[in-house]
C-alpha positions in Angstrom: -111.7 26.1 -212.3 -113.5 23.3 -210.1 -112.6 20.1 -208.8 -115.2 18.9 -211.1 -114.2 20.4 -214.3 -110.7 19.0 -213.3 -111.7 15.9 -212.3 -113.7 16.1 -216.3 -110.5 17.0 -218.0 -108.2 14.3 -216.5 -110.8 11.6 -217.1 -111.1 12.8 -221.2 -107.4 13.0 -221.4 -106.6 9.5 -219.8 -109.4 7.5 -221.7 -108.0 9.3 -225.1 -104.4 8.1 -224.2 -105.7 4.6 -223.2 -108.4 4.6 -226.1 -111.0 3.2 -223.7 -114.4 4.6 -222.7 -114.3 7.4 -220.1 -117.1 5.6 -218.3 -114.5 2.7 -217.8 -112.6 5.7 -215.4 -113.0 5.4 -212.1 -112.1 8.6 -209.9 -110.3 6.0 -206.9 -108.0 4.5 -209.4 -104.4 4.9 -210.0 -103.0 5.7 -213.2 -100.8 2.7 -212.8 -104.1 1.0 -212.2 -104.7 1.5 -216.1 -100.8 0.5 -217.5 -99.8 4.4 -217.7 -96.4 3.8 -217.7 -93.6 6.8 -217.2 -94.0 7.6 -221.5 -97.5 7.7 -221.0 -97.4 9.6 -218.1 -95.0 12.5 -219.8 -97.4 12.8 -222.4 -100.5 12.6 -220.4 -99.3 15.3 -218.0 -98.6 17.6 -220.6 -102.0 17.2 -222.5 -103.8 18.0 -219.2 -101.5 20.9 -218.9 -102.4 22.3 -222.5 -106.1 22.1 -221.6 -106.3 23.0 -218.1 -104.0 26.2 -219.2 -101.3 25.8 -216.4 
């Protein structure tokens, strides 16, 4: 598994949580920078888990 592929995955997961385009993603911003709060954050986590398989 790369950094890219990673990188791929956490972007996909994040915009499906937020509903917004992935190209509105940029790879310097926070998470708070986009309103994930601690509930979104629990669920994001686990959904990049589940398709990173760790």
């Amino acid at each position: 598994m790369d950094a890219s592929y990673t990188r791929q995955i956490i972007t996909e997961k994040l915009s499906e949580a937020l509903k917004m385009d992935p190209s509105m993603i940029r790879g310097d911003a926070s998470f708070a920078d986009y309103g994930v709060d601690s509930i979104i954050g629990v669920n994001l986590v686990r959904t990049i888990s589940e398709a990173l398989q760790i």
